[in-house]
C-alpha positions as CSV (number, residue, x, y, z in Angstrom):
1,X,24.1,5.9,-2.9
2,X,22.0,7.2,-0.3
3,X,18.9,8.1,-2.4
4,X,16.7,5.1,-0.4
5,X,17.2,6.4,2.6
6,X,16.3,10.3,1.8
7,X,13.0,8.9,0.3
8,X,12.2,6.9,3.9
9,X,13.4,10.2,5.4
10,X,11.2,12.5,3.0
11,X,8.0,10.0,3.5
12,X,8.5,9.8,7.2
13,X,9.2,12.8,7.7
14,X,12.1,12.5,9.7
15,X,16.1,14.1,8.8
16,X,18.2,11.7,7.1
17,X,20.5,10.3,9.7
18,X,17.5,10.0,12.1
19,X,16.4,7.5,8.5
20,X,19.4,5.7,8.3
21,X,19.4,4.4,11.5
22,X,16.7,2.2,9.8
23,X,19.2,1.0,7.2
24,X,22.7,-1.1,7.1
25,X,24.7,1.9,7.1
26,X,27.7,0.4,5.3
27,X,25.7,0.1,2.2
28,X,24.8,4.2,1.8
29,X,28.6,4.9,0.6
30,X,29.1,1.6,-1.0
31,X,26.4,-0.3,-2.9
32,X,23.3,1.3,-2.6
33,X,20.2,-0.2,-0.8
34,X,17.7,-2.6,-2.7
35,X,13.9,-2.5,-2.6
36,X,13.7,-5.1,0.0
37,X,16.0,-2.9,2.3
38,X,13.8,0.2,2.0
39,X,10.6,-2.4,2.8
40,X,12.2,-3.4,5.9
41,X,13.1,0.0,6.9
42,X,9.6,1.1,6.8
43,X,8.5,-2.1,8.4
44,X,10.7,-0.5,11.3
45,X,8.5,2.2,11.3
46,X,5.2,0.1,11.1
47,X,4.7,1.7,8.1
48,X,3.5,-1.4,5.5
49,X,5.0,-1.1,1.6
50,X,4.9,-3.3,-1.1
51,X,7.1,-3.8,-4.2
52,X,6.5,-4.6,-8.1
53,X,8.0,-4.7,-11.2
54,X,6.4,-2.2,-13.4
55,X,3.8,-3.9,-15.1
56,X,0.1,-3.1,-16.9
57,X,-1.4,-4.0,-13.2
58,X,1.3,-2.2,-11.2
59,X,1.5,1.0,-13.4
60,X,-1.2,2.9,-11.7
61,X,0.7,2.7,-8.2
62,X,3.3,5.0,-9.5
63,X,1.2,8.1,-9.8
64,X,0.1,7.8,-6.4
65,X,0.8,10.2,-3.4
66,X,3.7,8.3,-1.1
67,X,4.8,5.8,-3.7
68,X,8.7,5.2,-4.3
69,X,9.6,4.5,-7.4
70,X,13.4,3.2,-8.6
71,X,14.4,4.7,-12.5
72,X,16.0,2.3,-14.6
73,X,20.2,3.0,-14.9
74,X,21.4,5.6,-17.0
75,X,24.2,7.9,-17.9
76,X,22.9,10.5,-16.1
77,X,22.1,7.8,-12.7
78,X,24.5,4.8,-13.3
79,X,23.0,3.3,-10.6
80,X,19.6,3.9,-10.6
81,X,17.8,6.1,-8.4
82,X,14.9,6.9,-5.8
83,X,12.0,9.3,-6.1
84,X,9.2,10.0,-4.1
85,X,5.5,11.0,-5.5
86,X,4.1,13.5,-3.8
87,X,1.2,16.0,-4.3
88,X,3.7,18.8,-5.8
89,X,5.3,16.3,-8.2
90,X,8.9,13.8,-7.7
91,X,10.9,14.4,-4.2
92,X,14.2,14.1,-6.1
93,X,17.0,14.1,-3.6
94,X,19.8,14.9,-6.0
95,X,17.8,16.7,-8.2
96,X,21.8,18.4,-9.0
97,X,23.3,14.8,-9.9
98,X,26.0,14.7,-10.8
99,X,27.3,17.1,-8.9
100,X,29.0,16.3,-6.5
101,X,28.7,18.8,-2.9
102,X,26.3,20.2,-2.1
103,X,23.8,17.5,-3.0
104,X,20.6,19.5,-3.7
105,X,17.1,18.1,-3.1
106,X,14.3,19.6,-5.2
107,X,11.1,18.1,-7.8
108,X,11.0,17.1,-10.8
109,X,7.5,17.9,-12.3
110,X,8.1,14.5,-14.4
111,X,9.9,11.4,-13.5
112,X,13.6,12.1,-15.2
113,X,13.6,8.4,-16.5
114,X,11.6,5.2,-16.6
115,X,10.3,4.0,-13.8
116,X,11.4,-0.1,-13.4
117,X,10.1,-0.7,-9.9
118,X,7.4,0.6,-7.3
119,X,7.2,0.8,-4.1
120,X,3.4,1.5,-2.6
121,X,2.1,1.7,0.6
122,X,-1.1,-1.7,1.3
């Protein structure tokens, strides 16, 4: 449930623990973090996001370098999940879901489901 926090880590540039420190750490093994919680963690950073429901107005902010977008629930993420747009496609930090250890971090060339929110940088 930590995907929120390796995409604040990814765009940040910092290692994950270093990121969580910007998070509730209690949620990371339990529930998962909501859009709100990523926003503030940024805001930590003085780094300024935004969020959206995927609409006709908001689709063109997922394409776009440094957006975070959250998939709809699926077999495959039953919670949901994270990804970051970059340049070289979708920072996927469990790009080996559902296995279980090692997690592996890699891109997806496409987004693996649809995207329901976005996160983007104003």
């Amino acid at each position: 449930m930590g995907c929120a926090v390796a995409r604040v880590a990814s765009l940040l540039g910092l290692g994950y623990e270093r990121a969580l420190m910007f998070f509730d750490k209690n949620k990371a093994s339990t529930k998962g973090y909501y859009l709100k919680d990523v926003i503030l963690a940024l805001k930590k950073r003085k780094v300024k996001y935004k969020s959206s429901k995927i609409t006709d107005k908001t689709r063109e902010y997922i394409n776009r370098p440094g957006s975070i977008v959250f998939i709809k629930r699926s077999k495959k993420y039953p919670a949901g999940h994270y990804l970051l747009k970059t340049n070289n496609g979708w920072v996927n930090p469990w790009i080996n879901y559902p296995e279980i250890a090692p997690a592996k971090s890699g891109f997806n060339r496409n987004l693996p489901r649809e995207a329901q929110w976005v996160l983007y940088k104003i």
